[in-house]
N, C-alpha and C positions, 0 to 999 in steps of 0.2 A: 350493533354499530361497529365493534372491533374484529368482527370477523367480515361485514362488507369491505372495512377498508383496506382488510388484510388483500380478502380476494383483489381486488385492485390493484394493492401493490403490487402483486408476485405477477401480475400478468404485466403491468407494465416495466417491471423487471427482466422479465423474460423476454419480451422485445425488444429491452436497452440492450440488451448483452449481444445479442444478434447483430442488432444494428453498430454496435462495435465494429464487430465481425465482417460487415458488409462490405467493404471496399477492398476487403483482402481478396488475390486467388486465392486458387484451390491449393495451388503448392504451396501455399503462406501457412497453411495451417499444421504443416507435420515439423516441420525441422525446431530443434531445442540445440541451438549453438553456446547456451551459459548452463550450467546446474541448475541457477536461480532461476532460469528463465521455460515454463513451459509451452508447449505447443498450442495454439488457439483450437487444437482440436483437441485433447488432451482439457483444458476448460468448459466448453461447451459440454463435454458427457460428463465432469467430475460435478459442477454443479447442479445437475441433472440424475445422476446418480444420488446424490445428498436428498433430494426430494425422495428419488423411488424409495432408499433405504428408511428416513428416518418417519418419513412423513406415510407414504402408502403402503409400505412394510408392515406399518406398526397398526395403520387407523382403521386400512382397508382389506376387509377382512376375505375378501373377494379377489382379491389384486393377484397376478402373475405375474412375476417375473421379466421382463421384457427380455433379457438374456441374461443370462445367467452368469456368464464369463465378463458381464460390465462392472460386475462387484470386483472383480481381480484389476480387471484396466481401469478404472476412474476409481476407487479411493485411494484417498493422500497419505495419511498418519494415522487413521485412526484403528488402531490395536485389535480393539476391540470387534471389527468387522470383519477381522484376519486379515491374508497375504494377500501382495499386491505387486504391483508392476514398482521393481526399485526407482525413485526420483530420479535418478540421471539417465532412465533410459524410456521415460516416456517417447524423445524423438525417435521413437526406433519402432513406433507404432505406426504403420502402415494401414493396420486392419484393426476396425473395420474404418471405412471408408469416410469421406467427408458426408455425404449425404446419408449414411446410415448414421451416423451420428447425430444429424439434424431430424433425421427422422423418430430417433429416439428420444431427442428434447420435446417433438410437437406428439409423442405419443405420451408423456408423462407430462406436460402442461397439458394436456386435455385431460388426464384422469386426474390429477390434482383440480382442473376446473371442477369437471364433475362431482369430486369429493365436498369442496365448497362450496356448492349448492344444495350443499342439506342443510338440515333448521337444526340448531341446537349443538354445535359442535363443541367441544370438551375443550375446555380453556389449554389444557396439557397439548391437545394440538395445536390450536393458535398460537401457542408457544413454541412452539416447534417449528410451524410455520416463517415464524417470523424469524428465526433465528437460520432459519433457510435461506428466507428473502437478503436478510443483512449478509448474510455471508457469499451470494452471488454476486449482489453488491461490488463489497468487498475484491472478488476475481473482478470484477471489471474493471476497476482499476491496475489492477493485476495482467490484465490482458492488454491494456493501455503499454505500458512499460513493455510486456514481452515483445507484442508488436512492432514497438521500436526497434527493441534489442534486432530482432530478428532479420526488419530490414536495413536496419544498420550495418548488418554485418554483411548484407549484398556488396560485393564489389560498385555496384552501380547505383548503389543506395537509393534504390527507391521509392517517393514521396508514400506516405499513405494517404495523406488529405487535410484539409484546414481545422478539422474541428474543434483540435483542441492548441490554443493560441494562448501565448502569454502578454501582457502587459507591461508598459514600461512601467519606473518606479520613479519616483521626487528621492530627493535626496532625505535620506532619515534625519529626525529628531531624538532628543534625546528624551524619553520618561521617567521618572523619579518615583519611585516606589517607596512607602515608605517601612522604616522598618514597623513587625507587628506580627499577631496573630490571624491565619487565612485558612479560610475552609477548602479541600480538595478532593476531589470527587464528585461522581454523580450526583444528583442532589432533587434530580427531576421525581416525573411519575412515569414515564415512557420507557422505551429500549433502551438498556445501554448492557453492552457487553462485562461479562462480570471481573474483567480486570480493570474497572469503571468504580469498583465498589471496596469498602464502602465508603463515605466520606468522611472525611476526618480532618483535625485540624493542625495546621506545620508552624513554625512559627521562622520568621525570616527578615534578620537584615535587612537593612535599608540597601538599595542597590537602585541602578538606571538601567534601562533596555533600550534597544534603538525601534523605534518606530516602523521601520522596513527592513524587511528581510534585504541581506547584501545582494548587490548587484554583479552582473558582468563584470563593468569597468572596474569594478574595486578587487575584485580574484583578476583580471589581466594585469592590475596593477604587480600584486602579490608573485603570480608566477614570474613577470619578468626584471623582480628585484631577485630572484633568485631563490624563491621560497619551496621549490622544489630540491635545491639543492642545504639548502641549509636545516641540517639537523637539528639545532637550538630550539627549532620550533615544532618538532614533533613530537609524538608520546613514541618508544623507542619501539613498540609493535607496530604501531603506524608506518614508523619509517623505516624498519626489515621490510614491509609489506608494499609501501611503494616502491622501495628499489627492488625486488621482489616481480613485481607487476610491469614497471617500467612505465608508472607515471610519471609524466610532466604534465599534465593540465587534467581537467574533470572528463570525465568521460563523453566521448564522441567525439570532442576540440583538435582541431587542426588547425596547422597555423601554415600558410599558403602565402608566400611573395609578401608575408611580412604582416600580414590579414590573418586573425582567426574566427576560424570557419568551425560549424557544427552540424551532425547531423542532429533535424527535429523531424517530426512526424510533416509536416509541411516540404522535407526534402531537404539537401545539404546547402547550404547557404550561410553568409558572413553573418558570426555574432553580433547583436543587437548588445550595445552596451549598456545600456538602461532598464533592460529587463533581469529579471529576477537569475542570481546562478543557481543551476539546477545538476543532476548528475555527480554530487559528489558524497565521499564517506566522511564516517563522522570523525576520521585522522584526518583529514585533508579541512573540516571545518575546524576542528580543534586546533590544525596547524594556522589555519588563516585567522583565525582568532585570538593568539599567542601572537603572532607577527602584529598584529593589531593593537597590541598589550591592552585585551579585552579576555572574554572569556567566553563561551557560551554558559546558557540559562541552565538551571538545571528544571524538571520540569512544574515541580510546584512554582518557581518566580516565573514562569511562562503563562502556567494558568492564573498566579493572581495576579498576573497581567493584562490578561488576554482581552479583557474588553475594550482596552485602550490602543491594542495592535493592530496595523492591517496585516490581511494573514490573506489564505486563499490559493496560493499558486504554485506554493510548494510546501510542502513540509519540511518540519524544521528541526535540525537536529539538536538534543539537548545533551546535556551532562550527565542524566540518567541512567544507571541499570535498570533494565526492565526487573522490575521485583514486584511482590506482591502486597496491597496495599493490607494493614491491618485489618484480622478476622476475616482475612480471604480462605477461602477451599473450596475446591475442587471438588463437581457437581461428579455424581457416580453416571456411569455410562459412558457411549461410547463422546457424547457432544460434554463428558468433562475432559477431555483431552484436546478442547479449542483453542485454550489459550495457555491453561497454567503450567503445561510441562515446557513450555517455553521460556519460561523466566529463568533462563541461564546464557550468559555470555551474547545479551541482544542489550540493544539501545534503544531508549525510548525519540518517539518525532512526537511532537507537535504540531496542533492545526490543522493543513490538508492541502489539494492540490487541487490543478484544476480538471482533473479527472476522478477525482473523488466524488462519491454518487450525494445525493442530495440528503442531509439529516447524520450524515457522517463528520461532519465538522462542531461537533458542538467541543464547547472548552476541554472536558474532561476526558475526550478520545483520547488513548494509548495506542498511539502506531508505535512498531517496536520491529526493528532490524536489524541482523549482524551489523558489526562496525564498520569494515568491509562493502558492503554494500553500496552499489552507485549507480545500479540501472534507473531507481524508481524518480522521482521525482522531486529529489531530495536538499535542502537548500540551510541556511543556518542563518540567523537573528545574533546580532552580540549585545553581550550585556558587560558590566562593569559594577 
């Protein structure tokens, strides 16, 4: 049963990602105008590559190579599979081509079909499998954000399409948590990524959360009492970093004849003040929540909150270092360098957005980003 459902996943995996992909040209997929931000071509062979390497490498004992030189251009970090194309200069990849590269995703979803249409496969690949599946996943949301970044940065900023839309919000309530002992962590019998693990128990203060993640109107508010300008309310890297960068508002906002304006994947057009703020770092939510004389969550009172929060549209930044939960360590090979050499100088998110793939939002998710960070989809909840 768990390897039918698997095959299913990864194929309808492999079609989401594509259909991502589908409304872009051909010139949309090379240029890399942020560091953070990769190419949609550069995506499409990395996690493509992640199957040849981990999965038909290892199982398929039959298996060729599809090029040879893809192992240099599409892996990311991982040490152990050697040298690689440095991150800041995937946009500089020209070659190979858009349609060789599409060619090589429908040459490796075919041989991975073929693969799982035998009887009797070794649990050790279904695991592998699946940690393929989640981590394409994973890039597609990834490719959501770069997308943007990339036509955002057109002069002409042009629309990519409707599909992914946010909602207005009500005005938040306040929740009352009480103080106590709360279990944190994975807790299921399914997937979860092993910075998920293992569960354990925190013990926390009585405190209140707001019900919705903050709004537009409420950060329009914030920037235009001044809160860009006033130091009082930043952690002192925060505010090197925006004067630094030359914020005055969240990333993409413009402010036009008195009206701010934004690019979204729908095209540039006047902010919607009811819906969710999105595009900002986690100084810029720690400022607007200090202005707020709140605080944000750190992420255990997020998760023994969580089933009382509406969530969904953004992610939400917490108080968190990404660190590693008790009796964690790091799996040997090359998929134990997924998560844990990470846990330095990153922030944990909360919850998920609306480009997050389906089964990635459960409580115990650890999304986790430089502080810095403001392409993705990134939003903040206050608590008190």
């Amino acid at each position: 049963m768990r390897q039918k459902y698997l095959h299913k996943h990864f194929l309808r995996t492999r079609v989401r990602t594509e259909a991502i992909c589908a409304p872009l040209e051909r010139e949309d997929y090379v240029p890399q105008p942020l560091l953070d931000v990769s190419p949609p071509k550069w995506h499409l062979g990395h996690t493509t590559w992640f199957f040849e390497t981990f999965l038909l490498s290892v199982y398929d004992k039959h298996y060729p190579a599809f090029n040879p030189e893809y192992a240099f251009l599409f892996n990311s970090y991982y040490n152990h599979e050697g040298e690689r194309v440095p991150r800041d200069k995937r946009g500089f990849l020209s070659r190979p081509t858009v349609p060789e590269v599409f060619a090589y995703r429908k040459a490796i979803t075919a041989a991975v079909d073929l693969l799982l249409k035998q009887k009797d496969l070794p649990e050790q690949l279904l695991d592998t499998l699946e940690i393929g599946i989640q981590h394409e996943e994973q890039h597609q949301e990834l490719l959501v954000y770069d997308i943007q970044y990339i036509l955002g940065s057109q002069p002409t900023k042009p629309a990519y399409g409707t599909g992914f839309s946010f909602q207005a919000l009500p005005e938040p309530e306040w929740i009352a948590i009480p103080e106590g002992r709360y279990t944190v962590g994975y807790q299921g019998q399914g997937f979860c990524f092993d910075n998920e693990k293992r569960a354990h128990d925190v013990y926390l203060l009585d405190f209140e959360i707001a019900s919705e993640v903050v709004r537009n109107r409420d950060y329009i508010e914030f920037i235009e009492e001044g809160g860009y300008e006033n130091f009082r309310y930043w952690l002192a890297e925060g505010w090197d970093l925006a004067k630094a960068e030359h914020w005055k508002a969240p990333l993409y906002w413009e402010k036009r004849n008195g009206d701010w304006y934004s690019y979204q994947l729908s095209g540039f057009q006047k902010i919607h003040p009811d819906e969710p703020l999105r595009h900002i770092s986690f100084f810029e939510a720690q400022a607007f929540a200090s202005w707020k004389g709140c605080r944000l969550p750190t992420e255990f009172e997020w998760e023994a909150a969580a089933a009382q929060l509406q969530k969904g549209q953004v992610w939400e930044w917490t108080n968190s270092a990404y660190l590693p939960y008790p009796g964690f360590s790091i799996a040997p090979g090359a998929l134990g360098e997924y998560n844990g050499k990470f846990m330095s100088n990153q922030h944990v998110l909360r919850g998920s957005s609306i480009a997050t793939a389906a089964g990635h939002s459960r409580r115990s998710y650890r999304n986790f980003f430089p502080t810095g960070s403001r392409w993705l989809f990134s939003g903040l909840r206050l608590t008190r």
